[in-house]
N, C-alpha and C positions, 0 to 999 in steps of 0.2 A: 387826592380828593376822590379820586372816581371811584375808588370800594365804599366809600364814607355816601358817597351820592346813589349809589346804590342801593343800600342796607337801607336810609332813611327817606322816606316820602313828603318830610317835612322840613323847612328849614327852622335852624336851629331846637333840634330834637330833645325831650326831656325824659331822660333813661332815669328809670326807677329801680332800685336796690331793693332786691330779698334775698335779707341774709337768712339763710337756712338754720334750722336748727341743731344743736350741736350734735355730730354725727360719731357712728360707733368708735370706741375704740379711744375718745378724746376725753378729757376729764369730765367736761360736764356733760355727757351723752345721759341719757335716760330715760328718754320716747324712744315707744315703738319705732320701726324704720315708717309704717302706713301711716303710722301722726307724722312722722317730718314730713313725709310726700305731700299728705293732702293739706297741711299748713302752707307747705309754699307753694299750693296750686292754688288754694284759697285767695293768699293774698296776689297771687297774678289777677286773678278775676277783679279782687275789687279795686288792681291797679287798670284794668281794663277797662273795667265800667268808668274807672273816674275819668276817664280820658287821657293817658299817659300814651308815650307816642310809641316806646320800648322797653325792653325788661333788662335786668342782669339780675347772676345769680353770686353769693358767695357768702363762702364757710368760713362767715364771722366768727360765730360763736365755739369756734374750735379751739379757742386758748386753752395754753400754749402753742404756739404754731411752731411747728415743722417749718427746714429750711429749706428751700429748693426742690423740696418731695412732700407727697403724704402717699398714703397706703393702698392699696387695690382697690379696699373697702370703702372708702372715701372716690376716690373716681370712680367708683361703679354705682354710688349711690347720685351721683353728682348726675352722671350720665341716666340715670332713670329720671331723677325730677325734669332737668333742662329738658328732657324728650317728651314729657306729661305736659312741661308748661308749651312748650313750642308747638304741640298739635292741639293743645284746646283754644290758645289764644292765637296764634297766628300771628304775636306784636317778634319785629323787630328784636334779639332777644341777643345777649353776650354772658360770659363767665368771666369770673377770677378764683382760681385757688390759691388760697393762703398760705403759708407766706411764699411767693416769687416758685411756685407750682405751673411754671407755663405750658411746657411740655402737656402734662396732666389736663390742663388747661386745654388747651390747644385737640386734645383727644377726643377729651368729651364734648368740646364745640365740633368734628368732624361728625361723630356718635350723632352726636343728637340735631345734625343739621342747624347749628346754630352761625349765628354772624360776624361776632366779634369775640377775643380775648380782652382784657385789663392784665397787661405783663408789668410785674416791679422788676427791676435788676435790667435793662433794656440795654440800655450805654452806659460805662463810668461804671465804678464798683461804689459803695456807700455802706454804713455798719447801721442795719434795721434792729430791732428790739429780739430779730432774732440772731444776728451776728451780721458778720461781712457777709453781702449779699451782691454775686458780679457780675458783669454783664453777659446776660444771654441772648443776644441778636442772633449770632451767628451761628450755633447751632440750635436755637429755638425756628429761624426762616431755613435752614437746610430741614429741621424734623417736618415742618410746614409744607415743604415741597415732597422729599420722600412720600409724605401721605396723602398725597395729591389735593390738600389743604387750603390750597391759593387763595380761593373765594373767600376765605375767616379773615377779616382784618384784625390785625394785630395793635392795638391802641396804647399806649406807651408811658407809663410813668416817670417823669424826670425831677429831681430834687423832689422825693417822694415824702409821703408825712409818715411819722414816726421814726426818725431816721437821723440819725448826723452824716452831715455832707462835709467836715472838715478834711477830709481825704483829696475831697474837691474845690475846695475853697478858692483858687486861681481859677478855677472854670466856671468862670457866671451861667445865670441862666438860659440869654442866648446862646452860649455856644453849647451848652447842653442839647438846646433844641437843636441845632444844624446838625450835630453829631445825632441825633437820635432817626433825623431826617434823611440823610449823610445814610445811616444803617437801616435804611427803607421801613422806618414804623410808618404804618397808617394813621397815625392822629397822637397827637401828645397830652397827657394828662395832665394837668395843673392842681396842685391841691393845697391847702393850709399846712399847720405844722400835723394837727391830729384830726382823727376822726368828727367832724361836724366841724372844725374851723376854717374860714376863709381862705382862698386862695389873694395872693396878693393883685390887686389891677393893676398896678402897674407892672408888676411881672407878665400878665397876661398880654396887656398892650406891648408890651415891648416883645415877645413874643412870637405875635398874629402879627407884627410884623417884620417880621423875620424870615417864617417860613411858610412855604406854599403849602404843609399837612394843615388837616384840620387841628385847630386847636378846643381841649373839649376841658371844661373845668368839675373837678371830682370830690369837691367838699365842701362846705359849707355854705351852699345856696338854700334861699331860705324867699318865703313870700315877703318879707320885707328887704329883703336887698337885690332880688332877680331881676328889677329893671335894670340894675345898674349892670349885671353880671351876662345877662342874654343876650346884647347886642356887642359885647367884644367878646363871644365866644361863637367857636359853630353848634354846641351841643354840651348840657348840663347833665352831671351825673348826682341823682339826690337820694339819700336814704334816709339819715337822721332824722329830716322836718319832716319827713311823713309820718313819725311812729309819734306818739302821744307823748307831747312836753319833748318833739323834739331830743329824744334820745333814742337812741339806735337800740337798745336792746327792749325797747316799749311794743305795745303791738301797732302795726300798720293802722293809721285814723283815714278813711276812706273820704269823710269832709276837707280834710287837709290836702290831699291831694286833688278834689275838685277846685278849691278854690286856688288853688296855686295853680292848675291848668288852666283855670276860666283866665288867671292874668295874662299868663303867657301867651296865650291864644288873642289874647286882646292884643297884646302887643307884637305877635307876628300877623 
């Protein structure tokens, strides 16, 4: 808990998703590199105004994703915005590179003085949409020390969405979390099966208590089900509901996330 108590000045914290535009080199790239930049410094801003607590950053829209890598070009452009958004806004701020890029990940959170990664592939191997995808704990926290990195909490996806876990099928989800605990992740990720779908509560519950990380839920919270979702978690991760009609490739709705913080704030 104590990097997680660290990074956030509020209990149960609500991390706000901008997914970057698609970047060179990817099928759909086709803005300039200064339009991607100042798009997702824009939307930091009008996640800051609305009142969000933190940021994260990731290269959604880079379909097809890369397995375990992407390119120089991509971490070095990754590492320019998260540096833009981190000194204009001061919020709380983490990355993920697409797909199970921790390493990469992990660089440009040193780069850019940022707080946290979102790692897939953490404990247990699983087959993502981009192939078998396995566990990098152990040299993902050896790269982390090498770079004298300590400070970046590392936040952990287990039974992650887009994924079959038949590999793992004798290994429930608590023992997932132990083992993920077990291989010192800072916080576990909970998510639905895809992008904008619920995570399960009762998986959560069962879960939170299990193990002493935080447990943080990463899809599908939404202003009609977050009462139920904020108080059995330590901290929500939300993209989707913020962009207009709730789809993730829409543009950030600044309303949307006022009133979804006015609840949450009511309720903490």
């Amino acid at each position: 808990m104590l990097k997680f108590q660290k990074i956030f000045s509020v209990t149960h914290p609500v991390i706000g998703m901008i997914h970057i535009q698609a970047l060179p080199g990817t099928p759909n790239y086709k803005d300039a590199i200064s339009t991607i930049i100042d798009k997702a410094v824009e939307e930091a801003y009008i996640y800051k105004k609305a009142g969000i607590d933190a940021l994260m950053l990731e290269n959604m829209h880079d379909v097809p994703y890369q397995k375990n890598k992407v390119g120089p070009e991509i971490t070095s452009i990754m590492a320019v915005i998260a540096d833009s958004i981190k000194r204009e806004t001061g919020l709380p701020m983490g990355i993920q590179i697409l797909a199970g890029a921790n390493k990469e990940a992990l660089a440009v959170a040193k780069t850019a003085q940022l707080d946290f990664i979102r790692a897939e592939g953490f404990v247990f191997g699983h087959v993502a949409d981009e192939g078998y995808i396995d566990s990098q704990a152990a040299e993902l926290l050896r790269y982390r020390k090498q770079i004298d990195a300590e400070n970046i909490a590392v936040f952990t996806d287990i039974k992650k969405k887009h994924s079959s876990h038949a590999l793992t099928a004798d290994v429930n989800i608590v023992e997932t979390a132990h083992a993920a605990a077990f291989f010192l992740s800072d916080g576990i990720i909970l998510t639905g099966e895809r992008t904008g779908s619920e995570a399960n509560s009762k998986d959560i519950n069962l879960v939170k208590s299990e193990v002493d990380i935080p447990v943080i839920i990463g899809s599908g919270v939404t202003l009609e089900n977050v009462a139920s979702f904020l108080p059995i978690s330590d901290a929500l991760i939300v993209g989707s509901y913020f962009k207009k009609d709730a789809f993730w490739k829409n543009e950030l709705e600044a309303e949307r996330v006022e009133h979804f913080m006015s609840k949450v704030n009511q309720m903490r």
